[in-house]
C-alpha positions, 0 to 999 in steps of 0.5 A: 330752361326756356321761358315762354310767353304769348299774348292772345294771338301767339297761343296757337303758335306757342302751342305748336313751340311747346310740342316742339320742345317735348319731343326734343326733351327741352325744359321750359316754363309758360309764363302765359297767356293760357289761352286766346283771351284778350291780353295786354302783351307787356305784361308777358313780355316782361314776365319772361324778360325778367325770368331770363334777365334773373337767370331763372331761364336761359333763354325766352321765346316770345310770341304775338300777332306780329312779334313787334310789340312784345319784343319791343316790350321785352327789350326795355328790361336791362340785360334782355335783347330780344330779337324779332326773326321771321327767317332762320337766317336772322335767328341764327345771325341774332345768336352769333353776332348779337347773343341775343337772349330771347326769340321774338315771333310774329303768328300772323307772319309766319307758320308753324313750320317755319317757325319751329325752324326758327326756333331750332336755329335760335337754340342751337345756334352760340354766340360767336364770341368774336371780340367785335360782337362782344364790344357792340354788345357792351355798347349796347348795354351801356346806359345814355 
């Protein structure tokens, strides 16, 4: 399951995400927003970062006007490493080396076309399971 999660600006974009995922029969769940009213992204953030943190998601697709706040948002809960892709190559590096567990995009940034690419690649990209990667990721969750 893929937990979805948008603020104002990203409702467009997510929608254009969710049809992606039903032609490819991929369950999700949309924590929101629902439409282009004003909202505080945090707050979706971190609906989804907590539903894929918990297990109730595999993964998470978030989406606002540049990607940057929502992922920074989603990045504070322990467990999540949100990463911010406007490429597919970034999206399928972030999955191999640094298993990154939620997609960050920007609407304002990048297209519908590119962005749905970006999503096929993140979700269908593993993670290496290199020992070098495994160990950055450990010290990633490593508490200061």
């Amino acid at each position: 399951m893929i937990a979805l999660g948008n603020d104002q600006a990203g409702y467009g974009l997510k929608q254009e995400v969710i049809k992606f995922l039903e032609e490819k029969n991929i369950p999700y769940k949309d924590y929101g927003s629902y439409n282009e009213d004003s909202v505080d992204y945090p707050v979706y953030a971190k609906k989804v970062a907590h539903a894929v943190a918990d297990g109730e998601c595999e993964k998470g697709i978030l989406i606002c006007g540049t990607g940057i706040g929502i992922s920074i948002a989603a990045n504070k809960v322990k467990g999540i490493r949100a990463a911010l892709c406007h490429d597919t190559f970034s999206a399928q590096a972030t999955r191999e080396h640094n298993d990154a567990n939620i997609l960050a995009m920007g609407a304002r940034v990048i297209g519908p076309g590119l962005a749905l690419k970006i999503v096929e690649t993140f979700l269908n990209t593993d993670f290496s399971g290199a020992e070098r990667h495994a160990r950055r990721i450990s010290m990633l969750e490593e508490e200061e």
